[in-house]
LUMFI-420607 format. One line per field, with one value per residue (C-alpha): x, y, z; residue in one letter; residue number from 1. Coordinates in Angstrom, 3 decimals, decimal comma. Example, Ala and Ser with C-alpha at 12.3 -4.5 7.8 and 13.67 -1.06 7.14 Angstrom:
% LUMFI-420607
east <- [12,300;13,670] .
north <- [-4,500;-1,060] .
up <- [7,800;7,140] .
resn <- [A;S] .
resi <- [1;2] .
% end
This chain:
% LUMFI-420607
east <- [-120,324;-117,288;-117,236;-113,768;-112,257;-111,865;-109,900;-105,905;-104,154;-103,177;-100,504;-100,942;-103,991;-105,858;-105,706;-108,497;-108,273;-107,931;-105,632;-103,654;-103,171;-102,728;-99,216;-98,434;-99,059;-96,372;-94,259;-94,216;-92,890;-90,483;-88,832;-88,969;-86,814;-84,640;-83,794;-83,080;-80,245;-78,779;-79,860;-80,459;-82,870;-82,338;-84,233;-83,478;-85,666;-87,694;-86,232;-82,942;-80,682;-81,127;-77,623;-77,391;-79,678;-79,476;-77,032;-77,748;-80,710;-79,931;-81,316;-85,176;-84,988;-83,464;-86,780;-89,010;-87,406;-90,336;-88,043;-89,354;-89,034;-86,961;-88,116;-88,388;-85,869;-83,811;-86,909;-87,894;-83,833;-84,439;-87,619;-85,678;-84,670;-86,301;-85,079;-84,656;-86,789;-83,382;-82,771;-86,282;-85,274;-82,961;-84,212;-85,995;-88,238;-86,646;-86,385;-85,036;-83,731;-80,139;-78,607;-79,981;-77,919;-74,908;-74,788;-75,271;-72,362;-70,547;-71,404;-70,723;-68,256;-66,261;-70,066;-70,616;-69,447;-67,120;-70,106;-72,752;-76,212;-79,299;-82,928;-85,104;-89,179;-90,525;-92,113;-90,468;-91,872;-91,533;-93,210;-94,443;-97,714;-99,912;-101,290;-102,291;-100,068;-98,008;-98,336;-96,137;-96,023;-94,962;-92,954;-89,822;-88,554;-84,610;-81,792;-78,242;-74,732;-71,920;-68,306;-68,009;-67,017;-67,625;-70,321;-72,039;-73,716;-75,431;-76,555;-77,855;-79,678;-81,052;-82,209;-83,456;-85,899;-87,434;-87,960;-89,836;-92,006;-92,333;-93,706;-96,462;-97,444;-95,089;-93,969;-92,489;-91,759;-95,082;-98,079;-98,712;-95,018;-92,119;-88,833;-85,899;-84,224;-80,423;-77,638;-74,162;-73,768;-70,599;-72,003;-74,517;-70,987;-69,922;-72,270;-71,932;-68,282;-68,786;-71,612;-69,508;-71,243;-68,968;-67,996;-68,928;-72,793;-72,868;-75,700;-77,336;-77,874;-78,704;-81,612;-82,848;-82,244;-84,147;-87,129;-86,804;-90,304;-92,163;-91,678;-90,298;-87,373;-88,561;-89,042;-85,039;-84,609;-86,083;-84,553;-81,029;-81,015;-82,618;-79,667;-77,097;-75,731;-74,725;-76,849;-74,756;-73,893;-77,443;-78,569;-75,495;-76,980;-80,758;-79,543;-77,704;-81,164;-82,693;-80,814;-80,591;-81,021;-83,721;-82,272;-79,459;-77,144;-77,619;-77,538;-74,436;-72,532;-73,725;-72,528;-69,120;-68,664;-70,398;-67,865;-64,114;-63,377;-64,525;-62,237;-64,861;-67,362;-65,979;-65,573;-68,868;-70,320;-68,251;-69,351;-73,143;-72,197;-70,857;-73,598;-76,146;-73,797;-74,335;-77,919;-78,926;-79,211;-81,088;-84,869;-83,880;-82,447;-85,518;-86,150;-83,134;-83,425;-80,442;-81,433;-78,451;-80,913;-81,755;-80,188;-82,416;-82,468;-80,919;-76,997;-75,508;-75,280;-71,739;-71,756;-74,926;-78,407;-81,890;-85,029;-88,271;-90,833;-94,598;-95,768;-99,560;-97,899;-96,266;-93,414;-91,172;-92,171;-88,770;-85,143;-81,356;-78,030;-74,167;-73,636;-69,512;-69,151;-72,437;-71,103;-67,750;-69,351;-70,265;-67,031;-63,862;-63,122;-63,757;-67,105;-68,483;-72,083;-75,501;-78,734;-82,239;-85,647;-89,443;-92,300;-94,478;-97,219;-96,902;-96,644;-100,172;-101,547;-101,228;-101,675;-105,025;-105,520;-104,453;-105,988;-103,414;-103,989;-104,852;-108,496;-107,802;-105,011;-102,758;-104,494;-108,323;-110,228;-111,024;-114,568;-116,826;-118,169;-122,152;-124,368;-127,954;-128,340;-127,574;-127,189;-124,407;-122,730;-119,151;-119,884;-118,928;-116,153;-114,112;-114,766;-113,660;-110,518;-109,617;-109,719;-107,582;-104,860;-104,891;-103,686;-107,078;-108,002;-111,653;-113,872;-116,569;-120,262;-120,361;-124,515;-127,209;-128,600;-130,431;-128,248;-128,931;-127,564;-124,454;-124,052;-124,269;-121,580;-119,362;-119,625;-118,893;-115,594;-114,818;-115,329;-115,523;-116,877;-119,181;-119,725;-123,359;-122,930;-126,879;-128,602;-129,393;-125,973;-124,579;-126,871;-125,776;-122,414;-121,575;-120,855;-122,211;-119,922;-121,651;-119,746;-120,314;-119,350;-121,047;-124,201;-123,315;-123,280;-121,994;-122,140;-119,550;-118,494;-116,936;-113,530;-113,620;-114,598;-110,881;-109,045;-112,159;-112,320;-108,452;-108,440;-110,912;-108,871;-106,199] .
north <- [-0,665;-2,296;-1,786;-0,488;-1,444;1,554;-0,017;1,013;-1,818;-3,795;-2,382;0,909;3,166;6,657;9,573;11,574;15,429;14,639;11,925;14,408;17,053;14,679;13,250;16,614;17,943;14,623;15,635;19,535;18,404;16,007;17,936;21,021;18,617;17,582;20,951;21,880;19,309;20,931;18,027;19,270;17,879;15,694;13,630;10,849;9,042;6,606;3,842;3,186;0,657;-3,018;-3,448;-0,085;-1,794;-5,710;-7,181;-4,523;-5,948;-9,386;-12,866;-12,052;-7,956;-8,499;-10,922;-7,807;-5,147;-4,170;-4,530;-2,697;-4,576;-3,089;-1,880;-2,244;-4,133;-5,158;-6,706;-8,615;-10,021;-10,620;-13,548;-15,056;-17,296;-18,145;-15,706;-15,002;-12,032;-9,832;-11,112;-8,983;-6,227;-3,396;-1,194;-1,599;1,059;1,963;-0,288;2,441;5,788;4,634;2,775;5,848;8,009;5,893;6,206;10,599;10,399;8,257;10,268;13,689;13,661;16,837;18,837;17,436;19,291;17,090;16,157;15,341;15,581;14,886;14,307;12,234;12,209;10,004;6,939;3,421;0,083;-3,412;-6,435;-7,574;-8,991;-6,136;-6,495;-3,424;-1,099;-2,732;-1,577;-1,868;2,064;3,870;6,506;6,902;9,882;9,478;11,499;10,482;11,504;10,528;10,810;10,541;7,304;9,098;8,236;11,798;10,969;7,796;9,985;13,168;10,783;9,452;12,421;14,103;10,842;10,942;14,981;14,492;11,709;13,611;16,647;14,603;13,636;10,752;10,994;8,044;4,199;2,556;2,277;5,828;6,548;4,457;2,864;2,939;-0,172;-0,245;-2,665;-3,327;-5,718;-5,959;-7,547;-9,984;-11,039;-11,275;-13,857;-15,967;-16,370;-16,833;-19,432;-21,223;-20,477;-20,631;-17,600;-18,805;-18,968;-15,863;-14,367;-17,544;-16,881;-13,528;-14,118;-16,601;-13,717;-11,421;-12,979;-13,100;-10,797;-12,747;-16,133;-16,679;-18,265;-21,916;-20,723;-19,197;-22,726;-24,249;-21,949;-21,941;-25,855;-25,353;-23,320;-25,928;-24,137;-27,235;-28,154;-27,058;-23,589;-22,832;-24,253;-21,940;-19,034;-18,956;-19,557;-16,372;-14,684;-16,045;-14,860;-10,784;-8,646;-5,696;-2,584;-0,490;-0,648;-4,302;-5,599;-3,254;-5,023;-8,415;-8,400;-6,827;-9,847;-12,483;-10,913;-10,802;-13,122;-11,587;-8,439;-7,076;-7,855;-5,806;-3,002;-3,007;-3,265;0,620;2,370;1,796;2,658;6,072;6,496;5,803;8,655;11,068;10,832;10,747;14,409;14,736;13,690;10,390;9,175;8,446;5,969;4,061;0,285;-1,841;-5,007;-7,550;-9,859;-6,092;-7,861;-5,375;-7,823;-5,386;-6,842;-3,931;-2,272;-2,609;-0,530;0,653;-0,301;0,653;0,255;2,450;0,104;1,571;-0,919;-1,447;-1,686;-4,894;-4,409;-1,541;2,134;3,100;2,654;2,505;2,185;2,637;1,502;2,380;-0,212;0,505;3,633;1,795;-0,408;2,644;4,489;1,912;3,609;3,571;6,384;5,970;6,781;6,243;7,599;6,735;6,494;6,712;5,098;7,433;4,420;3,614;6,300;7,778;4,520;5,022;8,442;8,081;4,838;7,572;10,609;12,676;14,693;18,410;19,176;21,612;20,818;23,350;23,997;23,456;26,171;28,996;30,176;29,855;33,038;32,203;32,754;33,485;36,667;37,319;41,168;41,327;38,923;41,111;42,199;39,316;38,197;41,447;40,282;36,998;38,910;40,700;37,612;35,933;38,701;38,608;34,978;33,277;30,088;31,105;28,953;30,050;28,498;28,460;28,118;30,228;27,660;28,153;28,967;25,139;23,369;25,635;25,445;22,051;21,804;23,783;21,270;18,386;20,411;21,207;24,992;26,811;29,910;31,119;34,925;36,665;39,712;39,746;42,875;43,696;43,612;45,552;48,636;48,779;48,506;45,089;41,439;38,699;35,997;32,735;30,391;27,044;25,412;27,565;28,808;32,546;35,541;38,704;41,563;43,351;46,520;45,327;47,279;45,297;41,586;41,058;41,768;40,648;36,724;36,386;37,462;34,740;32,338;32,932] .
up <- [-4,396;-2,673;1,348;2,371;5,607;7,574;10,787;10,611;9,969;13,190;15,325;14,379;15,356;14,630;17,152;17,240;18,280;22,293;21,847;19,760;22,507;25,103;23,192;22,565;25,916;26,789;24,563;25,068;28,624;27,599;24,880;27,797;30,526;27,517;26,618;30,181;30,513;27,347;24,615;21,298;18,756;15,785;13,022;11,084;8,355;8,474;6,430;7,005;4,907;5,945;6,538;8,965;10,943;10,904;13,365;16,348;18,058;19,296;18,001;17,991;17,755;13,677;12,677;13,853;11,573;9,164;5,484;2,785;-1,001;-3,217;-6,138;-10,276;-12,404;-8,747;-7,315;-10,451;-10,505;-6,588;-7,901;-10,943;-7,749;-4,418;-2,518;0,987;2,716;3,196;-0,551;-1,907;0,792;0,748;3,398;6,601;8,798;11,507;15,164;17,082;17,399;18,597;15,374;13,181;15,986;15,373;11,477;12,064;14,190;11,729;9,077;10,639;13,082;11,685;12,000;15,356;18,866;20,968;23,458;21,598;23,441;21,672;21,800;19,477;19,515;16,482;15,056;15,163;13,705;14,927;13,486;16,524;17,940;19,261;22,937;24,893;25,709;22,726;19,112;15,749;15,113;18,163;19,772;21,631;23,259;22,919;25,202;24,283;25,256;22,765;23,414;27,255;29,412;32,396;35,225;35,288;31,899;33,446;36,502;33,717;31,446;34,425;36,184;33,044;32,459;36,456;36,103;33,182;35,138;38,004;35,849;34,279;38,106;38,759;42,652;44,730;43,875;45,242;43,346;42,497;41,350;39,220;39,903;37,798;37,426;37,666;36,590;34,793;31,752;34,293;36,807;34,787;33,076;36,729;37,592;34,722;35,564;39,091;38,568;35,635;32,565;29,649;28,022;24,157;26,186;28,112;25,558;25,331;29,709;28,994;26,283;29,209;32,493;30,337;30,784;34,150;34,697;32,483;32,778;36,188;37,907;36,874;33,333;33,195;34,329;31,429;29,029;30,166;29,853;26,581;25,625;26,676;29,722;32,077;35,234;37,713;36,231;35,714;39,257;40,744;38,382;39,441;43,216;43,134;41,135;44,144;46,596;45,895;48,695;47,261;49,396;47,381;49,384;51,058;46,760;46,099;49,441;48,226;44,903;45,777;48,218;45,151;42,742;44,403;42,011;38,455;38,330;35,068;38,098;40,893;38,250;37,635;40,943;41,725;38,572;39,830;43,230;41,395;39,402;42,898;44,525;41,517;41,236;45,061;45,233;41,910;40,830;40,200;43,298;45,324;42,610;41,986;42,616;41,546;39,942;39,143;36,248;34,875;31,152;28,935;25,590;23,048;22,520;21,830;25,706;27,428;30,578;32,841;31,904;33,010;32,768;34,116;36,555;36,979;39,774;38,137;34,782;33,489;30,771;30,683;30,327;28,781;29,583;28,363;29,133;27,719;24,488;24,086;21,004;18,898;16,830;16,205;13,958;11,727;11,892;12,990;16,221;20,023;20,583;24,067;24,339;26,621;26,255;27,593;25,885;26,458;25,239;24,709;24,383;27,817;29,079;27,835;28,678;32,731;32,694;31,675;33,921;36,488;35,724;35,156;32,561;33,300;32,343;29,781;26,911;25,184;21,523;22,780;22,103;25,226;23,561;21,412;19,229;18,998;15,737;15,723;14,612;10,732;11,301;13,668;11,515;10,287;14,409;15,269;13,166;13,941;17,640;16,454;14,996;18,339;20,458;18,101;18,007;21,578;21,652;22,756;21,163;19,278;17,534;15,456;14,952;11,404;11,021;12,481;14,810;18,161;20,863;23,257;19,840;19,927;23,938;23,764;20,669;23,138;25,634;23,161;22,733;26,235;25,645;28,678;27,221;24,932;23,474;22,448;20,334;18,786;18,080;21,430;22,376;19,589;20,115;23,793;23,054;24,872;24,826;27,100;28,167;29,247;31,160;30,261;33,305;36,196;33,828;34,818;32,097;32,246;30,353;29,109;26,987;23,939;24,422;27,333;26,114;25,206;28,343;30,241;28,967;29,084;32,768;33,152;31,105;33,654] .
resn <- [X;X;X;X;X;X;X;X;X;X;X;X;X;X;X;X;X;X;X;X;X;X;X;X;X;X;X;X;X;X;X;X;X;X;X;X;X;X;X;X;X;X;X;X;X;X;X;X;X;X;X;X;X;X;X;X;X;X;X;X;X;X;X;X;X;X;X;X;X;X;X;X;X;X;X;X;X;X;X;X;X;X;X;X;X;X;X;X;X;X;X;X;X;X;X;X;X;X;X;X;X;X;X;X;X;X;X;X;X;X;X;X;X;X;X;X;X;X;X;X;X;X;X;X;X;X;X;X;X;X;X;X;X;X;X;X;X;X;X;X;X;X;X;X;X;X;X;X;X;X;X;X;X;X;X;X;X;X;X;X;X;X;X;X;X;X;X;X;X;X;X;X;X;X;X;X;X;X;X;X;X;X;X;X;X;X;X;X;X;X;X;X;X;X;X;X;X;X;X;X;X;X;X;X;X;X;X;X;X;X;X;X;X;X;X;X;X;X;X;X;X;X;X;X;X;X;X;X;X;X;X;X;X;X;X;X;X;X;X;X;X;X;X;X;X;X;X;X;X;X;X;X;X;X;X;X;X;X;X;X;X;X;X;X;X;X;X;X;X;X;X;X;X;X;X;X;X;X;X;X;X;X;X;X;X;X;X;X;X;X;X;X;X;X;X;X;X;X;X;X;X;X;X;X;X;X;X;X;X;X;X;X;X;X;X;X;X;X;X;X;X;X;X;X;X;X;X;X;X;X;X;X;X;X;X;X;X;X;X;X;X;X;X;X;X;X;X;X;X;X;X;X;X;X;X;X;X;X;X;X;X;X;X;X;X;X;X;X;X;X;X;X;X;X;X;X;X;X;X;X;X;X;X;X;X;X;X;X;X;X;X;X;X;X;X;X;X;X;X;X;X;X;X;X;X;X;X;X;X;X;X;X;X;X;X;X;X;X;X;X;X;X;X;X;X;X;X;X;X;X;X;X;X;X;X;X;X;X;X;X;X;X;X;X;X;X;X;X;X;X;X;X;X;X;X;X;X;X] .
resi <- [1;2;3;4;5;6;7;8;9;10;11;12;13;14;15;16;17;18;19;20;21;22;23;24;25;26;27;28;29;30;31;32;33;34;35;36;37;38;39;40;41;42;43;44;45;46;47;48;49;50;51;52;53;54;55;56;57;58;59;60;61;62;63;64;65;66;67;68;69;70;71;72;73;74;75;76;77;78;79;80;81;82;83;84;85;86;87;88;89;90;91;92;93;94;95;96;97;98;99;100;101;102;103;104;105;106;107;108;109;110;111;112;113;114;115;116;117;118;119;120;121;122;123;124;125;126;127;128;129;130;131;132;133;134;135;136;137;138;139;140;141;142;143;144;145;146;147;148;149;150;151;152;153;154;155;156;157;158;159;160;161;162;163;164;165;166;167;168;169;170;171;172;173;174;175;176;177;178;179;180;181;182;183;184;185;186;187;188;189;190;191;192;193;194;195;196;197;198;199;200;201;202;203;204;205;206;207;208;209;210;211;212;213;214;215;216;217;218;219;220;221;222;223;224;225;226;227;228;229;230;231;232;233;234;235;236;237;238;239;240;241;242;243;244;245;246;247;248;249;250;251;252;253;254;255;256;257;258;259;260;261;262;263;264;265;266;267;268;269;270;271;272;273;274;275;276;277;278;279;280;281;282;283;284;285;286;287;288;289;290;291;292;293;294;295;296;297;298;299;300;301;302;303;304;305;306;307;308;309;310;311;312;313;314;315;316;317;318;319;320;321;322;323;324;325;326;327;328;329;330;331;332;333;334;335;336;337;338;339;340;341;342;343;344;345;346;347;348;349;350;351;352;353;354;355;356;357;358;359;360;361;362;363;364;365;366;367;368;369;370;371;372;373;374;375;376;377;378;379;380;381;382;383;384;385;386;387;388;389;390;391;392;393;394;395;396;397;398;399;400;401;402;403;404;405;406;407;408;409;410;411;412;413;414;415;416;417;418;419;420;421;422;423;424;425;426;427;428;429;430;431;432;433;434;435;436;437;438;439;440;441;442;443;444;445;446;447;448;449;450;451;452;453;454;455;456;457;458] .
% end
C-alpha cells in the first residue's frame, strides 16, 4: 500500500484545536477594536484576475503572486507555444487585501457610503521562502479609510492598530511593548533630491533603503551602486541615514532644516508632525517613532507610511500607509485612501514567546459530564441538556470508563470541572462537582448544579 505524505505542503500549516482558539481569541479582539472605530467588514475572493493584481507590488512583490493555470481548451492553446508563466495563467491568489479593496470600490462606488471604512480578516498567499514567523498562507487583519486626504485618518488607523495591541497585553516601546514606525514617501523623495539622486532612480534608492534593517548601511551601499545611483549621491544619501536624530521631535526639526530645499519635502515633514499631534492623546502616541528610511517596499504608497516594531522580533508585525493613487488605476479618477494591516502570523508568534494568552480560551469546554454508571444514563444527559441551555460549554464522556481515565481526559482538555450524577447521587437528589484544578468536590442538589457551576465559572 502506497505511504501518503501527511505534512501540509510547505508554507502553509495545520492548526490543531488550541491553535484554533488562540487566532480566534486574536481575532475576536481585533475585529472588536475595528468595530469600535466604526469599520465595517468585507470579503473578497480568493483568486483574483492576474491583471487586477500584477503591476501593484513593486519589482519583486509581482514574481511572488501564486498564478493559478487556466483551464481546458485555453490552457492547451496557452502550450501550442512556449509560453510564458503569465501566458498559462489567468488568475492569481490573492497578495493582499488592499488591491482586492481597490477593485470593490471600483466596482461599487454608487453602493458605497462617501467614507468608506472597512475591515478585512482573511487568507493571503505569497510564493515566498518560508522561515519562522514567515509562511506562504497567512492572515492579515486589514482597516482602511477610502475617500479622505485628511490627517485624522492616519492618526484613527493608527490608534485603532496600538488599542488592539495593547488589549492582547502590548504596553510601552521597550522590550515588553512595540513601536510604530512613522514616515512620508515625502520625505524619502525629499532626500533623494537633496542628496542628488536622479528622479528616473528614485525607486531604484528605495528598493535599496528598504533593506535598510536587514542588510545594513554598508549593504544599501552596495545596492545603490548596484543600481547605478552615482557615488556621490549615494555617499550624500547614507550620510544623511547616518546621521538621524532618534527622538520625535529632534528627527521632525532635523529634517525640516535637511529639506528647505525640496518643497514635496517640507510638505511632508508637517503632515507627520499633524499626524504626531493627532495621535498624542490617543493609544498610539506613546509609541510613535518617526523613521525617515521607513520606505515599506510595496510601490503603490504616496503619503504616510508605517510599520509596527516588536523589539525581540525581527521583520515587521504589520503596517500601512496612504495609498491616494492605487484605486485610480481601477476606476480613472483621484480616490484617496489609507488603511493599516496585521499579521496575524506574527502576532501569535510573540504572544506565545510571551505568555500572553489568557489560560482559558473562548469555545473550550467549562465541564465535563462523567460516565460510569449505565443507570443514570438519560440522568445525565438531561443534566447535560440544562447546562447547555444555560450557555455552559459541556462535554460529554461518551464510554463508561473508570472515573481516573476520564479525570485525566479532562485535564488533556483543560477542563476545569467535572460532574458525578451515579446512582448514589440520583437517589439523594444531587450532583457532585469535582474541581479539577484544586481536587475539591461538592455536593449539590440538582436544581442547583446549574446556577451553582456557572457561579463558579464566573
Amino acid at each position: 500500500m502506497a505511504r501518503f505524505q501527511t505534512k501540509p505542503i510547505s508554507g502553509a500549516r495545520d492548526f490543531l484545536p488550541l491553535d484554533v482558539l488562540r487566532r480566534q481569541y486574536v481575532i475576536d479582539v481585533i475585529e472588536r477594536v475595528y468595530q469600535s472605530y466604526g469599520f465595517e467588514p468585507l470579503e473578497t475572493p480568493v483568486m483574483e484576475r492576474l491583471d487586477t493584481l500584477l503591476g501593484k507590488y513593486g519589482e519583486e512583490g509581482d514574481q511572488l503572486i501564486f498564478r493559478v493555470a487556466k483551464r481546458g481548451a485555453k490552457l492547451q492553446r496557452a502550450l501550442v507555444e512556449t509560453p510564458t508563466e503569465d501566458e498559462i495563467a489567468d488568475a492569481g491568489l490573492r497578495y493582499d487585501l488592499t488591491v482586492p479593496l481597490a477593485r470593490i470600490v471600483a466596482e461599487y462606488s454608487n453602493q458605497l457610503p462617501r467614507y468608506f471604512k472597512r475591515y478585512q480578516i482573511a487568507p493571503v498567499y505569497r510564493a515566498d521562502r518560508p522561515a519562522k514567523g514567515r509562511y506562504r498562507e497567512f492572515y492579515q487583519c486589514d482597516l482602511d479609510v477610502v475617500g479622505s486626504s485628511s490627517r485624522l485618518v492616519e492618526a484613527e488607523v493608527l490608534n485603532a492598530g496600538a488599542q488592539v495591541l495593547q488589549e492582547l497585553g502590548f504596553h510601552g516601546r521597550d522590550a515588553s511593548g512595540f513601536r510604530l514606525r512613522l514616515n512620508h514617501r515625502g520625505v524619502l523623495r525629499g532626500l533623494m533630491e537633496v542628496s542628488g539622486v536622479p528622479g528616473a532612480l528614485e525607486s531604484d534608492a528605495l528598493v535599496a533603503v528598504d533593506k535598510l534593517d536587514k542588510i545594513g548601511l554598508e549593504g544599501v551601499a552596495k545596492e545603490l551602486r548596484a543600481r547605478g545611483i552615482e557615488q556621490s549621491a549615494a555617499s550624500a544619501l547614507l550620510e544623511l541615514m547616518a546621521a538621524a536624530p532618534d527622538e520625535t521631535c529632534a528627527v521632525l526639526a532635523w529634517l525640516r532644516q535637511i529639506l528647505t530645499g525640496s518643497a514635496g519635502g517640507a510638505q511632508a515633514v508637517n503632515e507627520l508632525e499633524e499626524i504626531v499631534t493627532l495621535t498624542q492623546s490617543g493609544p498610539a502616541g506613546e509609541h510613535i517613532r518617526i523613521d525617515p528610511y521607513l520606505a515599506r517596499g510595496l510601490s503603490y504608497y504616496t503619503g504616510p507610511t508605517y510599520e509596527v516594531e516588536f523589539p525581540t522580533l525581527s521583520g515587521s508585525g504589520g503596517g500601512g500607509g496612504r495609498y491616494d493613487d492605487l484605486i485610480g488605476m481601477f476606476s480613472n479618477r483621484s480616490i484617496p485612501a489609507c488603511g493599516f494591516s496585521f499579521g496575524l502570523e506574527r502576532i501569535l508568534l510573540i504572544m506565545e514567546e510571551r505568555g500572553l494568552f489568557p489560560h482559558k480560551l473562548a469555545g473550550q469546554p467549562q465541564a465535563l459530564i462523567t460516565n460510569f454508571d449505565p443507570d443514570t444514563l438519560g440522568a445525565n444527559v438531561e443534566l447535560a441538556h440544562a447546562l447547555r441551555s444555560a450557555g455552559l460549554r459541556v462535554d460529554f464522556y461518551p464510554d463508561l470508563d473508570n472515573l481516573g481515565r476520564q479525570f485525566r481526559y479532562a485535564e488533556e482538555r483543560n477542563i476545569p470541572f467535572a460532574l458525578l450524577l451515579g446512582g448514589n447521587e440520583l437517589a439523594a437528589g444531587t450532583v457532585t462537582i469535582k474541581d479539577l484544578i484544586s481536587g475539591e468536590q461538592t455536593s449539590v442538589a440538582r436544581a442547583d448544579a446549574v446556577d451553582n457551576l456557572s457561579q463558579r465559572l464566573r
